[in-house]
C-alpha positions in Angstrom: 98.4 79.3 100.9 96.0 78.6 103.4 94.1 75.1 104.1 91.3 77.1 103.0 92.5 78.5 99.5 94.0 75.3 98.7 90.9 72.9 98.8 89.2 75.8 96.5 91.8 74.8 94.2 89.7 71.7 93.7 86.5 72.6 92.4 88.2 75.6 90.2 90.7 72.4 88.6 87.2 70.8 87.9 85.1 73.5 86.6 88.2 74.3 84.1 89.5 70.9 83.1 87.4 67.9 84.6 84.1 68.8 84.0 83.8 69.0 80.1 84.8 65.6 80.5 81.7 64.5 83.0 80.3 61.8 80.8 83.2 60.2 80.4 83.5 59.9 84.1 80.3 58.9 85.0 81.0 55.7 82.7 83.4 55.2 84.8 81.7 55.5 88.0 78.9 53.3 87.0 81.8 50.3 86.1 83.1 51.2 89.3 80.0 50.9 91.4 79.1 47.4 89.3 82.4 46.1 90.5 81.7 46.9 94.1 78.1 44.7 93.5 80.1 42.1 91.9 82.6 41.8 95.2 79.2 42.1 97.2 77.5 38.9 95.3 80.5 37.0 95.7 80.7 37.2 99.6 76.4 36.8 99.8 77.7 33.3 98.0 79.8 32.4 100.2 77.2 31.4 103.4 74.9 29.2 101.2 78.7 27.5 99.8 79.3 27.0 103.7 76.1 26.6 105.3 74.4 24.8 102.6 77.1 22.7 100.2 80.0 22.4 102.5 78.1 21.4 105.9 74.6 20.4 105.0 76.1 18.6 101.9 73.4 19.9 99.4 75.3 19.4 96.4 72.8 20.1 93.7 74.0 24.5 95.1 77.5 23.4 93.9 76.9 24.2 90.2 74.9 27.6 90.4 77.5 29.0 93.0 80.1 28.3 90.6 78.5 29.7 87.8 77.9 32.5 89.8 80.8 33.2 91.3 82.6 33.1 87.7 80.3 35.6 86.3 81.1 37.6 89.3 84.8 37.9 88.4 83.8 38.2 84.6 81.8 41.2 85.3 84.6 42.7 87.6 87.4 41.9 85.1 85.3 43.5 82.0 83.8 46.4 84.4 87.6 47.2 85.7 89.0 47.3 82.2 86.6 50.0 80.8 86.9 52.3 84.0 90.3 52.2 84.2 90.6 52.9 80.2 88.1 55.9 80.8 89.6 57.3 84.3 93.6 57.2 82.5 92.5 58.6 79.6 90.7 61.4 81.2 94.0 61.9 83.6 96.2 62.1 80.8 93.8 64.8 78.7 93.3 67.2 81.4 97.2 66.9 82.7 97.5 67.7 78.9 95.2 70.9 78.5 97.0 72.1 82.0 100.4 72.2 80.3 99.3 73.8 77.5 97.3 76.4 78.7 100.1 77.1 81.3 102.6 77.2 78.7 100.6 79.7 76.8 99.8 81.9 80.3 103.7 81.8 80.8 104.6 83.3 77.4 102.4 86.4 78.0 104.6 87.2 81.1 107.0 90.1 81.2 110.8 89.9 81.7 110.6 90.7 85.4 108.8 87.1 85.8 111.2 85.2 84.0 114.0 86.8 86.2 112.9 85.9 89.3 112.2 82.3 88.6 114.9 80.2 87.1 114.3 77.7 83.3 114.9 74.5 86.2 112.0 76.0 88.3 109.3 76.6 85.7 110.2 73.4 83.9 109.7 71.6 87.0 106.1 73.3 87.5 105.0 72.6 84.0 106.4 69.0 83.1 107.0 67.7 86.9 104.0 69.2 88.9 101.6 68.4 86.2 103.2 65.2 85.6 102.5 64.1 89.3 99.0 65.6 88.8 98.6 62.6 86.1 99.8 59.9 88.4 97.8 60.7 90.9 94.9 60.9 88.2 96.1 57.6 87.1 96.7 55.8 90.0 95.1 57.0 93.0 91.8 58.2 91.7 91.3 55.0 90.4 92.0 53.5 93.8 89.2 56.0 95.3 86.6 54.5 92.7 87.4 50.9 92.7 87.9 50.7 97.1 84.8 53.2 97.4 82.5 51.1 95.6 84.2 48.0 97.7 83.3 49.3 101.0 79.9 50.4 100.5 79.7 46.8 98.9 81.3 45.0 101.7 79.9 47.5 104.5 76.1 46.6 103.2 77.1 42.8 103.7 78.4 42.9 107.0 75.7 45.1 108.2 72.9 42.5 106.8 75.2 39.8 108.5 75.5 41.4 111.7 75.0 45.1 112.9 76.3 44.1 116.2 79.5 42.7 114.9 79.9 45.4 112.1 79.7 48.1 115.3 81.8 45.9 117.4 84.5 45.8 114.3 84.5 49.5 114.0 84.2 51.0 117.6 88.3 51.9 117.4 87.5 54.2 114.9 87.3 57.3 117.0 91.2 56.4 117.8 92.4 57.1 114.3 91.0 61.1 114.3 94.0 62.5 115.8 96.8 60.1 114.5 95.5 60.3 110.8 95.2 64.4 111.3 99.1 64.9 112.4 99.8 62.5 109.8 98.3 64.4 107.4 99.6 68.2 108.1 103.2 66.0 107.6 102.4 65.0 104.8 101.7 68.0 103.3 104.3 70.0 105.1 107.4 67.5 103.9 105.1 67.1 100.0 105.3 71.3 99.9 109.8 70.8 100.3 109.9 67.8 98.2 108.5 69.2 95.6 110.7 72.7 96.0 113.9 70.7 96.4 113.1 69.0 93.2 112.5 72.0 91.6 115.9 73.4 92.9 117.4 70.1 91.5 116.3 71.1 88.2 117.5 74.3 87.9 121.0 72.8 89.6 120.4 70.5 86.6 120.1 73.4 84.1 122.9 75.1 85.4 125.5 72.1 85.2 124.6 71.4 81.5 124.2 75.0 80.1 127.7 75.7 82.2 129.7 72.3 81.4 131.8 74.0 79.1 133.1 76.4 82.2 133.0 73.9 84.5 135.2 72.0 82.7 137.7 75.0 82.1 137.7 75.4 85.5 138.2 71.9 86.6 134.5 72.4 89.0 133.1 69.0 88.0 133.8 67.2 91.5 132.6 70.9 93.1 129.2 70.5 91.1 128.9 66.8 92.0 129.3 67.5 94.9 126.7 70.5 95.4 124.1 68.5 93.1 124.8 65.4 95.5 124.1 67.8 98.6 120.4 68.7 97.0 119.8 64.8 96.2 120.4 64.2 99.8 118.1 66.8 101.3 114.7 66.1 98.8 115.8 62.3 99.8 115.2 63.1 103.0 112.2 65.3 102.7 110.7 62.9 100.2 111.1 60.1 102.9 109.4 62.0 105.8 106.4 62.7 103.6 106.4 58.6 102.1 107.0 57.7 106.1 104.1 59.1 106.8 102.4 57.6 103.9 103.4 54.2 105.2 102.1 55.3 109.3 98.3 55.3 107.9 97.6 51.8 107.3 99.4 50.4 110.0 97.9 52.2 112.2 94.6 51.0 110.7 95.8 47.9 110.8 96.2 48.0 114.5 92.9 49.2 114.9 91.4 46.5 112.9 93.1 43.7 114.7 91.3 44.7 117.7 87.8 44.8 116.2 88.7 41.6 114.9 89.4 39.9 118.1 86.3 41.5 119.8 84.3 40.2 117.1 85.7 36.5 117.0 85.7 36.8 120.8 81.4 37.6 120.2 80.7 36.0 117.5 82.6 32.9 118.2 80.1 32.4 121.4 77.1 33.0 119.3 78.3 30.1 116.6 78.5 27.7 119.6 75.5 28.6 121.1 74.1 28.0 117.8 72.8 31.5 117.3 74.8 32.3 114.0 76.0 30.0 111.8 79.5 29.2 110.4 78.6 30.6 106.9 77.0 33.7 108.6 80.5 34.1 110.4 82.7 33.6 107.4 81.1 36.1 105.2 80.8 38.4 108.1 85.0 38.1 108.1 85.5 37.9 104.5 83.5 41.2 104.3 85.1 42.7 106.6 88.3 41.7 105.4 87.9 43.5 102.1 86.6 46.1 103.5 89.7 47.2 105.8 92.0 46.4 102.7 90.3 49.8 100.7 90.1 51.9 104.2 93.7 51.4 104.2 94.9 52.2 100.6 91.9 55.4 101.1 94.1 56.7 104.0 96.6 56.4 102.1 94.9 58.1 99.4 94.4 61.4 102.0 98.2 61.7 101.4 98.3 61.5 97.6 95.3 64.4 98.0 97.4 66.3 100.0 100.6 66.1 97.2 98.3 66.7 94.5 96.7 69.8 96.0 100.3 71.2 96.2 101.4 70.3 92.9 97.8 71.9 92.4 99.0 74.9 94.3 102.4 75.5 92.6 100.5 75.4 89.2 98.1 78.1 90.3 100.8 80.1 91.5 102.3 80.6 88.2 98.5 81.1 86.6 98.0 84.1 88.8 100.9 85.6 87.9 100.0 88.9 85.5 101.5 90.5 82.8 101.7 93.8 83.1 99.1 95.9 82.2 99.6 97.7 78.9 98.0 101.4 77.8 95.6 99.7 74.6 96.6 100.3 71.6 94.8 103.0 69.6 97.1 102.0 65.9 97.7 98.0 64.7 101.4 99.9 63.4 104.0 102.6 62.7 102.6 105.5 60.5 106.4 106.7 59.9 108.3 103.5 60.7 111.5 105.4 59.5 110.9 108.5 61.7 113.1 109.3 64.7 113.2 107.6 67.9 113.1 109.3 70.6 113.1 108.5 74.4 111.8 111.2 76.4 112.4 111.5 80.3 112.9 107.7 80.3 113.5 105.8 83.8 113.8 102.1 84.3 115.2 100.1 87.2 115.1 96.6 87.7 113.1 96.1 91.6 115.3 98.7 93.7 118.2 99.6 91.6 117.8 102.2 89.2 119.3 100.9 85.5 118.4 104.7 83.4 117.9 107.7 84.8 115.6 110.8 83.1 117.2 109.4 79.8 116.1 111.6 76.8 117.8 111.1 73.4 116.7 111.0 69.4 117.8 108.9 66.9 117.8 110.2 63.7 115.3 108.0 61.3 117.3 106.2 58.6 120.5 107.1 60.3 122.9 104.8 62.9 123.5 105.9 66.0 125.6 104.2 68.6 125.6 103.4 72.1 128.9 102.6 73.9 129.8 102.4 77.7 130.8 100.2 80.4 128.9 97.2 81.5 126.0 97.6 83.6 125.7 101.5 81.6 121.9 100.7 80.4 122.7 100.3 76.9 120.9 96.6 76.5 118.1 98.1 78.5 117.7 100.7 75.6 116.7 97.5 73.0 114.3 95.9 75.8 112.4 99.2 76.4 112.0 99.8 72.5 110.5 96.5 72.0 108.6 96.4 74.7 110.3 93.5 76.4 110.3 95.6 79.4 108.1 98.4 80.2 109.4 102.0 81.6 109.3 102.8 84.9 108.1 107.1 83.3 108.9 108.8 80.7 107.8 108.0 77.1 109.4 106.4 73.9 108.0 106.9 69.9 108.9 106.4 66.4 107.7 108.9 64.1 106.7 110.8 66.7 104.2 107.9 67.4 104.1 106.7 70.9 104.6 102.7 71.1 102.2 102.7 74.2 99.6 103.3 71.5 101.1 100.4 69.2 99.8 96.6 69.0 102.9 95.0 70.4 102.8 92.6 67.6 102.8 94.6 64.7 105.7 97.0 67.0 107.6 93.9 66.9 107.2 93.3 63.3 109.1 96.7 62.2 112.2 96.1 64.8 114.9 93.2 64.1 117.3 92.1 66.6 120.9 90.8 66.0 122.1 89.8 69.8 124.5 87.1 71.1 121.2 86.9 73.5 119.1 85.9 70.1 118.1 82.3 70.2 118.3 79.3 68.0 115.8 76.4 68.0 116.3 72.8 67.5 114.9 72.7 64.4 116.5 73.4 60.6 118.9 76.1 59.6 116.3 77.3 57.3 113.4 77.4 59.9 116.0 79.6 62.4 116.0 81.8 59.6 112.7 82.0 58.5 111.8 82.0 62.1 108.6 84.7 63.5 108.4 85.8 59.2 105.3 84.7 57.6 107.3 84.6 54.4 107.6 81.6 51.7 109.5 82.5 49.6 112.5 79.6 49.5 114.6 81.9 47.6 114.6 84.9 49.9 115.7 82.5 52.7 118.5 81.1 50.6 119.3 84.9 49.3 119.4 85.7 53.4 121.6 82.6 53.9 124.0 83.6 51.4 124.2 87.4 52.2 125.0 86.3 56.1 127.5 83.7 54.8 125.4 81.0 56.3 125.6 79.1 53.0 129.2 78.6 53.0 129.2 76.6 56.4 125.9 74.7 55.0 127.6 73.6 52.5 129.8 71.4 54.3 126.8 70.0 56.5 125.2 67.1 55.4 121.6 68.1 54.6 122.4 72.1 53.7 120.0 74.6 55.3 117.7 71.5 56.2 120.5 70.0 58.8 119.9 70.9 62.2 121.0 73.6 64.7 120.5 71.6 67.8 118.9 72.8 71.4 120.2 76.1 71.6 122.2 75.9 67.8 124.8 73.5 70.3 125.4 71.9 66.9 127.2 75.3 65.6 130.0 77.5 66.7 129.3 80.6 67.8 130.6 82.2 65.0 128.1 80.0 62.4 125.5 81.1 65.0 125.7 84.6 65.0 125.7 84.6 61.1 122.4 82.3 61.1 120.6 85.4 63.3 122.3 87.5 60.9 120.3 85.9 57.9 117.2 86.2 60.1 117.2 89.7 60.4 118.7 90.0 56.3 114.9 88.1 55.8 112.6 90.4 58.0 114.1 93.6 56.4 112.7 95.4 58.8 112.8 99.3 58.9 114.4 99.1 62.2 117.5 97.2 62.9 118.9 96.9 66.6 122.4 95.3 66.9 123.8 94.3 69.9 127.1 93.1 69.6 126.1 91.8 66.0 129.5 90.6 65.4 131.7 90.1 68.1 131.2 86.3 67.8 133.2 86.1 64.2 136.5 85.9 63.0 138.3 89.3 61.9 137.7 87.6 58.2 134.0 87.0 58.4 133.3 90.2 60.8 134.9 92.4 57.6 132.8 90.8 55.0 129.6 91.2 57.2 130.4 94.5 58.4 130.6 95.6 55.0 127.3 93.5 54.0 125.7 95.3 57.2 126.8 99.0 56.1 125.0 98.2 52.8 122.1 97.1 54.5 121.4 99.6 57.2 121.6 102.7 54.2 118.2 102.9 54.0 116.9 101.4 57.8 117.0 103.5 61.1 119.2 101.7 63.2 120.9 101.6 66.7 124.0 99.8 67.8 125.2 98.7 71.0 129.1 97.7 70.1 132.4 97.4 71.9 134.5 96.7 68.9 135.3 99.5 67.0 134.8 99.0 63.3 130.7 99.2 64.5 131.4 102.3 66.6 133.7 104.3 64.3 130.6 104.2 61.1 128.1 105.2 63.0 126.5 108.9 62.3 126.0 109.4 66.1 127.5 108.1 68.9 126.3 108.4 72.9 128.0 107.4 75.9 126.4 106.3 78.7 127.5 106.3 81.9 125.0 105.1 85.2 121.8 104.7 83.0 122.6 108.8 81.0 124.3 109.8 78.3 127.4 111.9 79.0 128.5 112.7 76.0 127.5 112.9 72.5 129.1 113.2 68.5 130.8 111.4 66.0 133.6 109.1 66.2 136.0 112.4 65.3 134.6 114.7 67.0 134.3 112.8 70.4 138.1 111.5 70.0 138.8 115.4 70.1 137.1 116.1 73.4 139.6 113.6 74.6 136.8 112.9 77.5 134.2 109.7 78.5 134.6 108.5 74.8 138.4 109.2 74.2 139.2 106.9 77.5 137.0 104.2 76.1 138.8 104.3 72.9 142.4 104.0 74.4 140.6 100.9 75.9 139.3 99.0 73.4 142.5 99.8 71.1 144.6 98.2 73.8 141.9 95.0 73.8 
């Protein structure tokens, strides 16, 4: 993204997220600018506290100076409380709304997005760019408020001190354009890889825990270490080329403002003796200036923290742009025969270059099971993604009924399809809730029913808080087999019309796979449903089977009648019976 684009990105974050909160803000600025009036009355105090108490002796000033100079810090201490209260809690509400509404963007992306950026990535864009958003909000915005209102406080006093010396201080100025410039393009260059390393640390991160089990098996914990260890060290030294030249800005300030100074005690130390200025003049002229050189150099260092945020800016922007793809509007809310035949008709789908089905036409009987074997990589998942419109077809049209799901509301599509897969997710939340999960249903005793039928009750049993103990982050606090019969009972809930198993039960013991086989029999009698199966008590039921081979089917029939052609399906039987 261009310097250009970028900066845009700053107004757009305001007019969506900053703005509604304007009043809030403009508190804030108003206890900001009184602080910088405060810091101004104290230094005005200090010539009469020279000139007059300390050298002329006129001790009747003594008390009012006092009194004024506490009131000073009582306003600044009171003023500083209520801007930084407003300015945080404005930072943390708009870093807020961001992640939600960016969560909420994400989930109506397709399948394709989620491919080509990795869980570590988006995490990192959603909890660590926004994140870095809010300490910037905290932190360095209110360093722009509080050292603004300072230096045009403690630029007015010099100037009413002196306009010779204030022009004397700052005629090294011109020499921090280019330095400050360079600085700044590094700053944003090495901010830009630091914040892509970190994101490529997450997903390393991701990757370790999700794989620990095989990289255990496999004895790779030193190789990980070691590969996680390699990314550390690079964003470590990205992050410290960016924080280098972080730290460059104020020193070179700092060098700049030691020469003004010396010219001006060179100047104005001439004047004092010649009687021209007096002391007090002279030491608020310095104090002035003092302060103000302390804000110019936390601002420059500010111009770096701008230049971070507008890329964590950037990188959030990025994944708002990003656009589902469009979808032919729905004409119906649902199915008008939900147990009619599905059909795909001239189908095509590939996955960016490489072509995953190829003019694939079949029909699946309503109320009957048909089957879908093959090798890996054949196209068979594909089939489920297409139906529920996970994934969108390349040409070619799908229905149900002879309906067209094009013309369907996703939603209510969705509604009339369950989905047993090893791919189906669990949620850290009760057994109960995983089953009940997506079904508006409230009915306490169809969920138990569910629970019992999938045998989730016998493992419950043994837990210590039944269907209301936990599954953990990804069910991690079941086996696989206790799992698979949880999504079982899901789909037993949502009784569905249309029933799509994927591997239902290759997770479960021979035992448990017989008693929900047969439980699965009994419940598909009256449902239209398809089955993608390797094991062979699924394939052998079904009323229809189709091999698939290279995104087509090659051959078609039932389990006897295939076996007889002794082709495609009779070589993947001798296969799976030696397995």
């Amino acid at each position: 993204m261009s310097e250009e684009s970028r900066s845009y990105l700053i107004p757009k974050v305001w007019h969506s997220y900053i703005k509604r909160h304007s009043f809030k803000l403009a508190i804030a600025f108003s206890f900001m600018l009184l602080e910088g009036a405060a810091m101004y009355v104290f230094v005005r105090t200090l010539k009469p506290m020279f000139d007059n108490v300390f050298i002329a002796g006129q001790t009747s000033q003594l008390g009012s100076i006092s009194l004024t100079v506490f009131a000073v810090f009582l306003v600044r201490s009171i003023g500083s409380f209520i801007y930084r209260s407003l300015t945080v809690k404005t930072g943390v509400n708009v870093v807020g709304h961001i992640q939600r509404d960016l969560t909420r963007h994400l989930l109506t992306l397709d399948m394709a997005f989620f491919n080509r950026h990795s869980p570590g990535e988006l995490i990192e864009r959603v909890r660590g760019d926004t994140q870095a958003l809010q300490g910037f909000a905290s932190t360095t915005l209110l360093s722009v408020g509080r050292d603004t209102a300072t230096l045009i406080g403690m630029l007015a006093s010099a100037l009413q001190d002196d306009w010779m010396w204030t022009l004397i201080v700052f005629i090294g100025a011109p020499l921090l354009v280019l330095p400050i410039s360079l600085l700044q393009k590094l700053i944003r260059k090495q901010t830009r890889r630091a914040r892509e390393t970190s994101a490529s640390l997450s997903t390393r991160l991701d990757e370790i825990f999700h794989g620990i089990k095989a990289i255990k098996l496999n004895n790779l914990a030193q190789h990980e270490n070691d590969r996680f260890n390699l990314g550390v060290r690079t964003f470590v030294r990205t992050a410290l080329k960016s924080e280098y030249g972080k730290a460059a800005m104020p020193s070179i300030i700092d060098l700049i403002a030691g020469i003004g100074f010396v010219a001006v005690i060179f100047y104005g130390g001439q004047e004092i003796i010649s009687g021209e200025k007096t002391a007090g003049t002279f030491i608020s002229f310095f104090f002035a200036i003092a302060l103000i050189f302390d804000p110019i150099r936390r601002l420059t260092s500010v111009s770096g923290s701008i230049q971070g945020a507008l890329i964590n800016l950037e990188r959030i922007y990025f994944l708002f742009d990003q656009k589902p793809t469009p979808r032919p509007a729905a004409k119906a809310d649902g199915l008008t025969q939900p147990l009619g035949d599905i059909e795909f008709r001239g189908v095509n789908f590939s996955y960016g270059p490489v072509p995953v089905l190829r003019e694939l036409s079949f029909v699946a009987a309503g109320g009957k099971t048909t089957a879908f074997v093959g090798a890996s990589g054949a196209g068979k998942s594909t089939l489920f993604n297409l139906l529920t419109h996970i994934e969108l077809p390349d040409s070619g049209t799908i229905s149900i009924g002879g309906q067209n799901i094009d013309s369907l509301e996703v939603h209510n599509l969705r509604h009339s399809i369950a989905v047993v897969s090893q791919e189906s997710a669990l949620f850290d939340e009760s057994l109960h809730d995983n089953i009940k999960l997506g079904d508006v249903v409230t009915d306490d005793r169809r969920i138990e029913q569910a629970a019992v039928d999938a045998l989730v009750s016998e493992f419950a049993a043994e837990l210590p808080f039944g269907l209301q103990s936990l599954a953990g982050p990804r069910g991690s606090n079941l086996s696989g087999g206790q799992r698979q019969r949880v999504i079982i009972a899901r789909a037993l809930l949502r009784d569905a019309p249309i029933l799509l198993l994927d591997e239902a039960t290759a997770a479960l013991d021979n035992q448990t796979e017989i008693q929900i086989q047969t439980l699965l029999d009994e419940f598909t009698r009256d449902k239209t449903t398809l089955v993608i199966a390797h094991r062979l008590t699924t394939v052998m039921n079904a009323d229809l089977i189709h091999v698939m081979k290279d995104g087509q089917i090659v051959e078609s029939g039932s389990h006897t009648e295939l076996l007889a052609k002794g082709a495609h399906y009779s070589a993947l039987h001798r296969t799976l019976a030696t397995d």
